[in-house]
N, C-alpha and C positions, 0 to 999 in steps of 0.2 A: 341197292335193291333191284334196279331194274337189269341189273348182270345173272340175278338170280333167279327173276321172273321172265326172262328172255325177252322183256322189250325192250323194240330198237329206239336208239338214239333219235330217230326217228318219229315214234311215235313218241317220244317224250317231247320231243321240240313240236309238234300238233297240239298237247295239251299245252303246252308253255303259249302260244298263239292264241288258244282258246282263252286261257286265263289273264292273259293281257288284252283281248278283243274285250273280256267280263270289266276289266280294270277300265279301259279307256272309254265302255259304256257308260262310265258309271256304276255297276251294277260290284260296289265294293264287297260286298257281304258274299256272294259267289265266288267272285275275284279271289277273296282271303282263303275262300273253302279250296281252291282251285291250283292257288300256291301254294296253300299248308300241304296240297296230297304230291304235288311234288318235289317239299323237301322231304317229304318221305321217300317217294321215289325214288330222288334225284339228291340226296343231301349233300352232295360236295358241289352243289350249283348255286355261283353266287348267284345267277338271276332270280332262280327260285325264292332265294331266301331275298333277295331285294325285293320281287315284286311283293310277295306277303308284307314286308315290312310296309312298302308303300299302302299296300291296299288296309292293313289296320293302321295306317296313321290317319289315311282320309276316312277311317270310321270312328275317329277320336280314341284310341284304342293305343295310348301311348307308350305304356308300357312293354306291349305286346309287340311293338313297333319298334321298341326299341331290343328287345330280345333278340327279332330278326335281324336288325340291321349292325348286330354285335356277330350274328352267325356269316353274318355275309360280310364283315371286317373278317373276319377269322379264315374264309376263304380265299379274301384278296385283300391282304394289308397292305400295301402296296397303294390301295386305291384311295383316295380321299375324299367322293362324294357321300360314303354312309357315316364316315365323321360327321358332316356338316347336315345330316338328315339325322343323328344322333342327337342333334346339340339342337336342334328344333323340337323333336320329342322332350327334352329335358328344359329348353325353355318353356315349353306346354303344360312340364308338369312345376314348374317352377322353381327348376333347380335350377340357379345360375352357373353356380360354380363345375358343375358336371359340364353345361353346356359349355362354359370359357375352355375344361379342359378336350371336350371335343375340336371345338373351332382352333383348339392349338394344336393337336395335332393333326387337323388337317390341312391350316398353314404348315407345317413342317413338312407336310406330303406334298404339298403344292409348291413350295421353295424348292425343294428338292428337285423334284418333276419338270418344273415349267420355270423356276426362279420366279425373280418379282414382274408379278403381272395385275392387272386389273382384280382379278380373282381375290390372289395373294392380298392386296390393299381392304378389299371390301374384307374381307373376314377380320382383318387389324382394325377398321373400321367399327364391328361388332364387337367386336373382344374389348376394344375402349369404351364402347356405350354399357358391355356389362361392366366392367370396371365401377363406371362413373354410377347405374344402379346400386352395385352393393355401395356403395361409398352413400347412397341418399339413405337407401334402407338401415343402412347403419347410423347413419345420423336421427331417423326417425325412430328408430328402437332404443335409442337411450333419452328419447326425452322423455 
């Protein structure tokens, strides 16, 4: 949109400042209004649709959270921190199984990328403790 509205690159990257200076105040509610008008603007920008996801996950707005940070996967698959801010949303709303399948393939991105590292471990790390949840919650739903 903004190839068709003639503004510069420029002045998109001033709003993106703005709406992370909104984001780092605090001030989520703006923050979110401020990334939403730049994935309109700007819709092929993963940061766009990152910070929006951020700024509705820190307004409890997980679902909304999670929309963005599927749009900013979809920009850069390649990347594997909106996996792992995927699988936080989905722990939020209390889906295990969504979330293990986040955290797996962001271990997959991370093996890939960097091999076995700190990172790599702590996420196998999570991924056993949901394991070990569904395994209690399934013991507690059949009694």
């Amino acid at each position: 949109l903004y190839q068709i509205t003639k503004i510069s690159n420029q002045t998109v990257q001033k709003f993106y400042v703005a709406a992370k200076e909104l984001f780092e105040h605090k001030n989520y509610v703006d923050a979110a209004d401020a990334f939403y008008f730049l994935t309109v603007l700007a819709s092929t920008s993963a940061d766009a649709w990152l910070g929006l996801a951020h700024a509705e996950y820190a307004r409890n707005n997980y679902q909304e959270a999670l929309y963005a940070y599927n749009w900013a996967i979809e920009r850069t698959p390649q990347e594997y921190a909106p996996y792992m801010f995927c699988a936080a949303c989905y722990l939020a709303l209390d889906n295990d199984e969504s979330a293990y399948a986040a955290l797996d393939q962001a271990a997959e991105l991370i093996q890939k990328q960097l091999g076995s590292c700190e990172l790599s471990q702590q996420i196998e790390k999570h991924k056993q403790r949901l394991k070990r949840r569904k395994k209690t919650r399934s013991s507690y739903e059949h009694r």
